[in-house]
Each structure stands twice: as C-alpha cells, then as structure tokens.
C-alpha positions in Angstrom: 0.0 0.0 0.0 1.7 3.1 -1.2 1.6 5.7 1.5 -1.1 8.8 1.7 1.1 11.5 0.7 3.1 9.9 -1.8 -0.5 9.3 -3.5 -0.4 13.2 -4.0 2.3 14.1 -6.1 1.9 10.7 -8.0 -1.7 12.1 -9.1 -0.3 15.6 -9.5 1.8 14.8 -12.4 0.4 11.4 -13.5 -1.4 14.5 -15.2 1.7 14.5 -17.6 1.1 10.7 -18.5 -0.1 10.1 -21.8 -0.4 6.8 -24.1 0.7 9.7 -26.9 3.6 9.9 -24.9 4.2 6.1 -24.7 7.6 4.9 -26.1 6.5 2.7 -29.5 10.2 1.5 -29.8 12.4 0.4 -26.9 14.8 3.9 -25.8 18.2 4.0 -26.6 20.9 5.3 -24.2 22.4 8.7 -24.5 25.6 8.9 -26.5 28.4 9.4 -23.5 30.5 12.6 -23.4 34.1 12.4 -22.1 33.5 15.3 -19.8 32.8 19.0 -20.6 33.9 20.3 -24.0 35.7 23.8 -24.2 32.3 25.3 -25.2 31.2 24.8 -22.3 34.2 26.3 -20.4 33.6 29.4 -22.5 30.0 29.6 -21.3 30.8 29.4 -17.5 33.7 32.2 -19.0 31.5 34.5 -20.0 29.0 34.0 -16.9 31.8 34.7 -14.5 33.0 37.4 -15.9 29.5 39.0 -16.5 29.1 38.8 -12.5 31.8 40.5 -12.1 31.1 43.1 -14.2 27.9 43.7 -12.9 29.3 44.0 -9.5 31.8 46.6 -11.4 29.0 48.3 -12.9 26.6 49.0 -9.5 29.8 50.1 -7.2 29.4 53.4 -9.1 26.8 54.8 -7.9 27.3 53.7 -4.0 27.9 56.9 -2.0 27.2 55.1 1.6 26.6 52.1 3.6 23.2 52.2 3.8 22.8 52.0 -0.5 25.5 49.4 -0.3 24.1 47.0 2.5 20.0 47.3 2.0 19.4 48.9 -1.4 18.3 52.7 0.4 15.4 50.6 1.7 13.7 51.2 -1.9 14.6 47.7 -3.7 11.5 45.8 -5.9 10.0 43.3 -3.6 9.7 40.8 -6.4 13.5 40.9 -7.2 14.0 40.8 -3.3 11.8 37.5 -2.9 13.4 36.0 -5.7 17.1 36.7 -4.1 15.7 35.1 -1.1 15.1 31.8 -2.5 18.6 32.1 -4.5 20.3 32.9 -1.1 18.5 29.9 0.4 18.6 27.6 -2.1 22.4 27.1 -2.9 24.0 24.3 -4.9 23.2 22.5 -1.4 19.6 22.1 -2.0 20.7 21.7 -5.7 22.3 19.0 -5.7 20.4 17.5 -2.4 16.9 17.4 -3.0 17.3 14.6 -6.8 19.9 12.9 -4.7 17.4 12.7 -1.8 14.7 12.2 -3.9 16.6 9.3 -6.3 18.4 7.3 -3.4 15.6 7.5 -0.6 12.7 8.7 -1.5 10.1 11.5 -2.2 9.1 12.4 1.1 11.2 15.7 1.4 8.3 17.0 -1.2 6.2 17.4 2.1 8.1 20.3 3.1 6.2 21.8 0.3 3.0 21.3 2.3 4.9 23.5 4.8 4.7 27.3 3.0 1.2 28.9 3.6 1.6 27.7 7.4 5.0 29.8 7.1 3.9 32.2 5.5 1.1 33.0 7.6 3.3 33.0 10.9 5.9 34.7 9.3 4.2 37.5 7.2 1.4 38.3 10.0 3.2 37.9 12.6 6.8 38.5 12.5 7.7 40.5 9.9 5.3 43.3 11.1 7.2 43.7 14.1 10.5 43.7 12.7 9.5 46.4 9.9 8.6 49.2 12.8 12.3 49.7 12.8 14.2 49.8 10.2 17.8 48.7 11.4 20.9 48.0 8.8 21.4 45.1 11.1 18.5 42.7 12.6 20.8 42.1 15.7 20.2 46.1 16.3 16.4 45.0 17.9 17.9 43.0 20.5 19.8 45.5 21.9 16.7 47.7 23.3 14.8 44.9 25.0 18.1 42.2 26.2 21.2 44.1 26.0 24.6 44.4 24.1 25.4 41.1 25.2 22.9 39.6 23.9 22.9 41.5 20.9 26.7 40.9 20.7 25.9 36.9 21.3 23.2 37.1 18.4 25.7 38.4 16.0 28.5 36.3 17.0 26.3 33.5 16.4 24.7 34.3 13.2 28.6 34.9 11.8 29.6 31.4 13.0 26.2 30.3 11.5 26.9 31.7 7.9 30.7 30.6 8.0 30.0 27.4 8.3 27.2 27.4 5.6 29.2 29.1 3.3 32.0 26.7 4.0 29.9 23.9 3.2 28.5 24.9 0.2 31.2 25.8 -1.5 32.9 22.5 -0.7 29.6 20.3 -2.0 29.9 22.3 -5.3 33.6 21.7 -5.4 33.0 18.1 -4.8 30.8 17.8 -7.4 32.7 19.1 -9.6 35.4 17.0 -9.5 32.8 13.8 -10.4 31.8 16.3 -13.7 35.6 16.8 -14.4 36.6 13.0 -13.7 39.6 14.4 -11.5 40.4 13.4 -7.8 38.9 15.1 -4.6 42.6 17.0 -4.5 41.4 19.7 -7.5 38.5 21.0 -4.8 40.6 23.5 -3.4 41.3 25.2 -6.8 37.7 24.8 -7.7 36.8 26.2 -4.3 39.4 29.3 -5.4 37.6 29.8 -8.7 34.3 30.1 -7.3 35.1 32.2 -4.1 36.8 34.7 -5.5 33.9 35.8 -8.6 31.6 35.6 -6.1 33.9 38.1 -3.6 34.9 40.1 -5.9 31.3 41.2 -7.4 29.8 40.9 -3.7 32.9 43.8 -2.4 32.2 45.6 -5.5 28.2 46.4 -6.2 27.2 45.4 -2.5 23.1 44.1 -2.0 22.4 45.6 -5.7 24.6 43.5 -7.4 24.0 40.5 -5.1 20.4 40.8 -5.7 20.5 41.1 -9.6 23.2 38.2 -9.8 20.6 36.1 -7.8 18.2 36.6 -10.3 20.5 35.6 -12.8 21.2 32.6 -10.9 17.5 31.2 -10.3 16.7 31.6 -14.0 20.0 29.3 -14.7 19.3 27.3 -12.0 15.5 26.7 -12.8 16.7 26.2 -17.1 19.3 23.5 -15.8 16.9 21.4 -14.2 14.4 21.6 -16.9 16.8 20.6 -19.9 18.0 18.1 -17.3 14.2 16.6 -17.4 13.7 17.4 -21.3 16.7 15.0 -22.2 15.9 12.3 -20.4 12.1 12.5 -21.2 13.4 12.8 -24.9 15.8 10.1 -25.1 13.0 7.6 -22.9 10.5 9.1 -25.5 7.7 10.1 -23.1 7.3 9.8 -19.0 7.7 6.8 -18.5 10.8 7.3 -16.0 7.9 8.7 -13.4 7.8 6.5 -10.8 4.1 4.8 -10.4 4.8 2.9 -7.0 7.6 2.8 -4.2 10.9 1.7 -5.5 13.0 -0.8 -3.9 15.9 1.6 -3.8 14.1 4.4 -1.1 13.9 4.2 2.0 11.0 3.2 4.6 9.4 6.5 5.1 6.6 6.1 7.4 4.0 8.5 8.0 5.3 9.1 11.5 7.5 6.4 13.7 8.0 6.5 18.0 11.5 5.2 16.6 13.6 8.3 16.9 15.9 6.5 14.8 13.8 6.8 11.9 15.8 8.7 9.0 12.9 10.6 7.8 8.9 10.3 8.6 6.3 12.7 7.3 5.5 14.5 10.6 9.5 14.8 11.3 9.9 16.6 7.8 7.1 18.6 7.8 7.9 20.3 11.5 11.7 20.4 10.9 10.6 22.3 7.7 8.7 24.9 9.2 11.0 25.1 12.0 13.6 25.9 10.2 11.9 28.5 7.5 10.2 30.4 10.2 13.7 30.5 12.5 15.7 31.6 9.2 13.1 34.3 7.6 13.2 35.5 11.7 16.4 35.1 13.2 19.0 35.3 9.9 20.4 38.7 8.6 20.7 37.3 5.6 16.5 37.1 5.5 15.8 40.5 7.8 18.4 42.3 5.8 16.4 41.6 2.5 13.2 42.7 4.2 14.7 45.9 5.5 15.9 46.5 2.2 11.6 46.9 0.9 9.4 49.8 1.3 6.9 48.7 4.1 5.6 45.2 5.9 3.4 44.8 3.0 6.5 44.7 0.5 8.4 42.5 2.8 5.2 40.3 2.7 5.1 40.3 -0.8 8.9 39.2 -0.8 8.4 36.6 1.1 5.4 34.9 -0.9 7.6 35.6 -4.0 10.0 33.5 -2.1 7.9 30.4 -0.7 6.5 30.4 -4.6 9.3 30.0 -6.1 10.8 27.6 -3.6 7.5 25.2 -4.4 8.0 25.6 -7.9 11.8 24.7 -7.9 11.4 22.1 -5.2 9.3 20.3 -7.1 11.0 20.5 -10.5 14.5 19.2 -8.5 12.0 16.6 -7.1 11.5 15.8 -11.0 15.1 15.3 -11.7 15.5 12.9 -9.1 12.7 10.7 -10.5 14.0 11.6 -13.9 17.6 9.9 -13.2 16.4 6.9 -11.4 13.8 6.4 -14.3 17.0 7.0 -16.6 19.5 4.9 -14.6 17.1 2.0 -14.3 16.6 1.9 -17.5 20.0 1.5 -18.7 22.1 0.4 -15.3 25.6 -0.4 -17.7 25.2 3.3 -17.5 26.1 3.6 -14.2 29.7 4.9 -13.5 32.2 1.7 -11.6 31.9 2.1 -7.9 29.3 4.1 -7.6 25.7 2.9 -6.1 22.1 3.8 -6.8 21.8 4.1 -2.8 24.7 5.0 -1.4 25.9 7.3 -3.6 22.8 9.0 -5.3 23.8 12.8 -4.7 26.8 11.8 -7.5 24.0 11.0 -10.2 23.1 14.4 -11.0 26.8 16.0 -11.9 27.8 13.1 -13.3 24.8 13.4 -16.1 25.2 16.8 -16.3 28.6 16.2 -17.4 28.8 13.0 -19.5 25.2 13.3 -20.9 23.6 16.4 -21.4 24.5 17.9 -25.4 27.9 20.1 -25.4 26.3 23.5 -25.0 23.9 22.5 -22.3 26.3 20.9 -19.7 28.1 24.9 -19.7 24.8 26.3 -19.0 23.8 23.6 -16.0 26.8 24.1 -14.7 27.2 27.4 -14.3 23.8 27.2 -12.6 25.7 24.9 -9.9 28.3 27.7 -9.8 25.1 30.6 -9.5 23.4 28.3 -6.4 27.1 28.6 -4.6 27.8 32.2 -5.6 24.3 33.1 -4.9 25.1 32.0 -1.1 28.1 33.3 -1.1 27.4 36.8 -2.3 24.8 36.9 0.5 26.3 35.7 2.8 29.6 37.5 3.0 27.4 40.8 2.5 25.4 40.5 5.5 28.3 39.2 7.6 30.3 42.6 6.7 26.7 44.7 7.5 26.7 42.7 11.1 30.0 43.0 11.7 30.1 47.1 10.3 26.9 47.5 12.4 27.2 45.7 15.3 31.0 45.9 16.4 32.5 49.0 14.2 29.7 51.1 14.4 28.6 50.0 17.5 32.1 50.9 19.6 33.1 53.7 17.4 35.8 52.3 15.3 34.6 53.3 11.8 35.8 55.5 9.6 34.4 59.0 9.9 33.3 59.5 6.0 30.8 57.5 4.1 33.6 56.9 1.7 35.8 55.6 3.9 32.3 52.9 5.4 31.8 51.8 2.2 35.4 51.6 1.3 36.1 49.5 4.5 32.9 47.2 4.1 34.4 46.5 0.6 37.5 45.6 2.2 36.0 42.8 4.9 34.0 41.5 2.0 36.8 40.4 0.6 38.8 39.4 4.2 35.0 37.2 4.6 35.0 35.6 1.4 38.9 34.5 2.0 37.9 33.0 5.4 35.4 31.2 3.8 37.2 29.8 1.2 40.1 28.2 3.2 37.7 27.0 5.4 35.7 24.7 3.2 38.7 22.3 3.8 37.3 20.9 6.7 34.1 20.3 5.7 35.0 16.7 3.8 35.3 14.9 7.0 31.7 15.1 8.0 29.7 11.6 7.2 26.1 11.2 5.6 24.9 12.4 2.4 24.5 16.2 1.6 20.9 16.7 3.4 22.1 14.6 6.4 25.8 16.8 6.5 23.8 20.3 6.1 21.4 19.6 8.6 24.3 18.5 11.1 26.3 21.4 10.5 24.9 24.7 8.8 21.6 24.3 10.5 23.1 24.0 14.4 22.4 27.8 15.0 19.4 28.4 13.4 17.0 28.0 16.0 19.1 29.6 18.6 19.1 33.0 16.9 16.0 33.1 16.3 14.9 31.9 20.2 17.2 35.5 20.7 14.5 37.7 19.2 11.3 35.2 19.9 12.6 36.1 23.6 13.3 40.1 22.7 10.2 40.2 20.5 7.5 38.2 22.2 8.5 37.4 25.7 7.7 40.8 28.1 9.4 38.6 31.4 12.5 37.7 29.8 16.0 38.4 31.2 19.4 38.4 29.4 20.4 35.3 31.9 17.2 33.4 30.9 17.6 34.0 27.3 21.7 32.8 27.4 20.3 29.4 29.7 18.2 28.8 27.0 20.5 29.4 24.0 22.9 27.0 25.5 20.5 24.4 26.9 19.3 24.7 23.1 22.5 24.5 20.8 23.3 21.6 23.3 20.5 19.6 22.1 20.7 20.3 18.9 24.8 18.9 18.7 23.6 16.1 20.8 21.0 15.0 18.1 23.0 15.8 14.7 26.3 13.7 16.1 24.5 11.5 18.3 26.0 8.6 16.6 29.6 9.4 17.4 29.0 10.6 21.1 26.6 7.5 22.1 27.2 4.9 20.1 30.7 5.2 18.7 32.7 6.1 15.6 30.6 5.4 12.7 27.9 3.8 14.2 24.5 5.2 12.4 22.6 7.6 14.8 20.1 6.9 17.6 18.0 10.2 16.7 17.5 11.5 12.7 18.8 14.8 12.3 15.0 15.6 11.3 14.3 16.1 14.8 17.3 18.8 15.5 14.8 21.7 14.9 12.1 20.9 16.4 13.9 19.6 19.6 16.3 22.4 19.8 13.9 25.6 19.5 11.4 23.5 22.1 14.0 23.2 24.7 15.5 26.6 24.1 11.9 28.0 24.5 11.4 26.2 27.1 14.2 26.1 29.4 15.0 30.3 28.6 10.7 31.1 29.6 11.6 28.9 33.2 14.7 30.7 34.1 13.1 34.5 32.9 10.1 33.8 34.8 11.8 32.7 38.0 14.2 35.7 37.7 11.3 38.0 37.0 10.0 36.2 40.1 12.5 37.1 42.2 12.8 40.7 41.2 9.7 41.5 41.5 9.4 40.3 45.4 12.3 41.8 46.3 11.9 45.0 44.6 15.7 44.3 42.9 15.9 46.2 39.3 15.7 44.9 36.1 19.4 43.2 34.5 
C-alpha cells in the first residue's frame, strides 16, 4: 500500500502521463560525453565574468553604507523574494533534493505542504514587528529589550552560523565538480578558489544591488538546468515513462510518523523540521531580515516573502523531477552507471555526473554554471550580510569606523573580501563530516538556526525575559541540537548510524531553548519583582 502523501504528487503529475507519450520503440541510451567540452568552459567564462562586471558596474553609484548594504530601503519586492530563494537555495539544495529524492525517497516533497503555514506565521506575525524599525542590522532589535550582550551573542552567532554554511557549500559544489571533471577530490581547493573569488569580488564591488540582480541571474539558470535536465531524459525515454508509479526498492521506509527516533525521515518529522527551520531563518537570519529591511513597508516585505515560498515550491518540485527523472534513466540503462558508484549509497553523485557525460555540449556549460550561481548566490549573501553585522554591530557599535561615508563603504568592501577568503580556506574541513548532503547540512549549517531566532522570539515576544534566561536557554538549546545531529559518534561510537535523525534537531532544539529560557526568565522576574531588585 503506497503511503497517503506519496499518493499526491503521484496524481499531481500522472497528469503529464499520456499513451501519446508512450515509447513505441524500446529507448536508446544517451551517446556518452568524455567530460565537458571547451564550449562549455567558455560559457561558464563568460557568466563569470559578466558577474563580475555587474558587481563593477553597481559600485558606481554607491555613495554610503546604507545604498551598499539594503538597497536605500527602496529595492523591488519581487526581485528581493526571488534573491531570497537564491540565497537559500544554494548548490546544497541543488544538488540534495534529486539525490534525496533518487536514493531515498520522495518524502522531502512534504516540506512543500509546509509554506502557507510559514507564511502566515511569518508574514502576520513577525515581519510586522520587525518592519517598525528599520535597522541595517537585525541584531540592532535586541539590543533595546536584552542588551549588548545579547545582541553581541546574536551576531556572534549568526557569523559562526553563515561561515560554516558558506564553507559547506562551497565544498559540495567543489566536490561535485570534480565527479563532472573526472579528477580526484585534491582539485577541490582550486575549484573552491575559482568560485570564491567571482563571487567576492562582485559581492565587495556592487554590494546588495549586485547581489540581488546576480541572484536573479542565478534562479533563471538554475531553474533552465533542471528543466533541460528533465527534457533530455524524457526525450531520449520518448515520453514519462521514468515517473515513478509505485515505491521503488531503492528508497527508504518513510513512514507517516514512527515512535522510533531513529527513523531517518517520517512525514511529521519533515514537515515540523521544515517549518521550524523556514520560520527561525526568515526571523532570526540577517541574511532574510536584511532583505526585508531592504523593501518599502511590511506589505512589500510580505510580498517578498510569498515571492520567495512560490518560487521555492516551484523549484522544489521540479528538482523533485530530476530525481525521478535519473532513477527512471539509470534503471533503465544500469551499464550506465559509472564503476563504484551505487544507486543508494551514492545517489547525490548522479546528478553531476549526467550533467557532465550526458547532457548535449552547450547545455552541460549552461547547467553548470547554474551549480556555480546556487554557490555564488550564497556566497554573495552571505559574505554581505556578515560585513553589515560586523560594520553595524561591532564598528559602528564601539566607534571604530571610519568617519566619512567613503571611507564605510570603502572598509565594508574591504571585509567582504577578508570574509569571502575566510570562507574559502575554510571549506577544507568540511569533507570529513559523514552522511549524504541533506544529512551533512542539517548536522552542521543548521546548528544555529534556532538559537538565533529563540534570541528575538525572547526580545520580541516574551515581556518577562531576562538576558540570563535568554543565554540558559541558547545554550540548553545548541546543546541539544549537537547532541541530536552527532549523536552517533558521542553515544554509540565512531561510525555507528545515529540513535535520533537529524529531522528532529529543529524541532527539539527551538522546544528546549523556548522552554528552558521562559523557566529561568520567569523565575528571575519572580524574584525581582518580590524583592523589589531592578531589572538586569
């Protein structure tokens, strides 16, 4: 019996099922490529160097810091939403979701399911109250309500978090790479060079203009690569017939919910760690409250974000495509499948590894820069609103800036590029972390998430909390969430599988954080209040 929500999607696009499209003649494989030709060198060329010019071409007009970092607070909300997804997105989710969706399963299409309940909590709730003020930095608001330590903590935290991301991603596109190129893993530091330094170079130059137009740039490439990705194959099968029509033997159990914390991934688990994470990244991330700030009013912000969660469906499902697309592909012609290299165990390897050996000369160029836009796109906003946080919150905040706007924008350029270095010889150490690319992210990038945004849940929403309360609970909170994403290791043993999925490091983490920061406010509230002590 196939499970209820895999019955959904399967009658979604069974609508693209057609006896016209029925194959009359048995398929014949796609002629193999050796690798990507020079054509498509030049193509990535040219789309490197056009980033770079555009980054070139929008540092002209930037006479301060607040043009550079949010746009003068005047930027299209559309353009804004789509950079939002971009940012998000990455070559991470890229390259994740057909390798998720090929080697285990489809249930990470239920996070889909997960958008009007985020935006509803996000644009009614939370982004009203964040657009009263309009700060260059969202760690600004926590200042008034908890302190400079804890706005000190919030930014500390959110650079740590975006470090590590950026670290990752640009390692994961790196790595796959090297399977396009055929090469060993020791070419991923020059690839990691490569793509760093256009994306630091155009980031230091044109600031959140440039980053915001590139993104654009990027979604169109990235949404075109997955599409040709799908035509081929659909072509070269001559119709749908690679869309799955029941569970394959390859996925994974994925039960509807299991009492088994062990269980990789269950319906309820994705859906929750989904929204979780959305709502704690749209709330709690300067990347996300910096694009916001960067719109008119709350009702632009609110249009950002459904442009955002739109698009994110949209793409999501068409990566979810690709995955079925390759396994469809891959089954159908298994001599296909490159020596040492499983349908299981190694699915996130499918997708480069078509892109390069099996997609038309031309095409591969323009699906691979896309891989390059998903990592630049992170990059570029990342190292952006790492240099407004650490402009806003530490320079401007203790007086150590320079006195003229030129010399701001001159010396936010200048830790744009010192940020983008950092994160470049960084990546190194992101290789020795185990699982496949949704397990790694979710074990690593995501460890902070919910403990920023607990910081201005607390600020925002809480009128008892106190700056000791708020720290219990963002320590009590990362805790659980390092416990749960390495649980393996630190109960069980070097590479023993883990006791608890990393679906549940979300959830868990922001519950206990909550939790455990509300207890200790209220009893130090408590305790002021009957002995008349003042407020610290």
């Amino acid at each position: 019996m196939k499970p209820l929500f895999f019955i959904l999607p399967l009658l979604v696009f069974s609508l693209f099922e057609s006896p016209l499209c029925a194959a009359e003649t048995s398929p014949e494989p796609l002629s193999v490529n050796t690798g990507l030709h020079p054509l498509d060198w030049v193509i990535i060329a040219i789309y490197a160097i056009s980033t770079i010019f555009l980054g070139w071409y929008f540092s002209r007009g930037q006479e301060d810091t607040s043009e550079y970092f949010v746009g003068s607070g005047q930027m299209n909300p559309i353009l804004i939403g789509v950079s939002l997804f971009a940012t998000l997105l990455s070559t991470i989710t890229y390259l994740s979701t057909p390798g998720e969706i090929l080697g285990k399963g489809p249930v990470y299409l239920i996070k889909d399911l997960a958008m009007p309940f985020i935006f509803l909590i996000v644009g009614f709730v939370m982004i009203p109250v964040y657009m009263r003020q309009r700060v260059t930095s969202a760690y600004e608001l926590l200042e008034e309500k908890l302190g400079l330590g804890i706005r000190l903590l919030g930014a500390i935290m959110f650079v740590s978090l975006r470090l590590i991301w950026m670290s990752l991603l640009v390692y994961l596109t790196a790595k796959a790479i090297t399977t396009m190129l055929n090469v060993g893993e020791e070419w991923i530091p020059y690839i990691v060079l490569g793509t760093g330094l256009v994306a630091i170079i155009y980031t230091s130059l044109g600031g959140l203009r440039a980053v915001v137009i590139t993104d654009l740039i990027q979604t169109i490439l990235l949404f075109g690569g997955a599409l040709l990705v799908i035509a081929t194959i659909t072509y070269h099968l001559d119709g749908f017939g690679w869309f799955p029509t029941q569970w394959d033997q390859h996925w994974d159990t994925q039960p509807f919910f299991s009492f088994d914390p062990a269980t990789r991934v269950t319906y309820v688990g994705t859906f929750l760690s989904i929204m979780v994470w959305y709502v704690a990244t749209a709330c709690g991330d300067q990347v996300s409250v910096q694009r916001f700030m960067s719109t008119k009013d709350a009702s632009a912000a609110r249009k950002s974000l459904a442009v955002q969660l739109s698009v994110s469906v949209v793409v999501s499902l068409t990566l979810a495509m690709v995955g079925f697309a390759l396994l469809g592909y891959f089954k159908e012609f298994p001599n296909e499948i490159p020596a040492g290299i499983d349908l299981k165990k190694d699915a996130d390897k499918f997708f480069p590894h078509y892109i390069a050996y099996h997609l038309p000369v031309g095409i591969s160029g323009c699906v691979v820069s896309a891989m390059f836009a998903a990592a630049m796109s992170s990059i570029d906003s990342g190292v952006n609103s790492i240099t407004a946080v650490v402009m806003t919150d530490f320079l401007d905040r203790f007086d150590k800036s320079p006195r003229t706007e030129k010399g701001h924008v001159f010396t936010a350029r200048l830790l744009a590029f010192g940020i983008g270095t950092i994160v470049v010889l960084s990546s190194s150490v992101m290789g020795s972390i185990p699982g496949n690319i949704t397990a790694v992210t979710n074990k690593t990038a995501n460890l902070l998430t919910t403990p920023i945004f607990c910081l201005f849940f607390f600020a925002l929403f809480v009128p008892y909390s106190r700056p000791a309360g708020v720290i219990v609970g963002a320590i009590l909170g990362t805790t659980t969430a390092i416990l749960i994403a390495f649980s393996g290791p630190i109960f069980m043993g070097p590479n023993e599988p883990d006791p608890i999925s990393f679906q549940w490091i979300a959830p868990a983490a922001v519950t206990v954080n909550i939790a455990s920061g509300c207890l200790v406010s209220y009893l130090i509230a408590s305790f002021q209040s009957r002995n008349r002590l003042p407020r610290s």
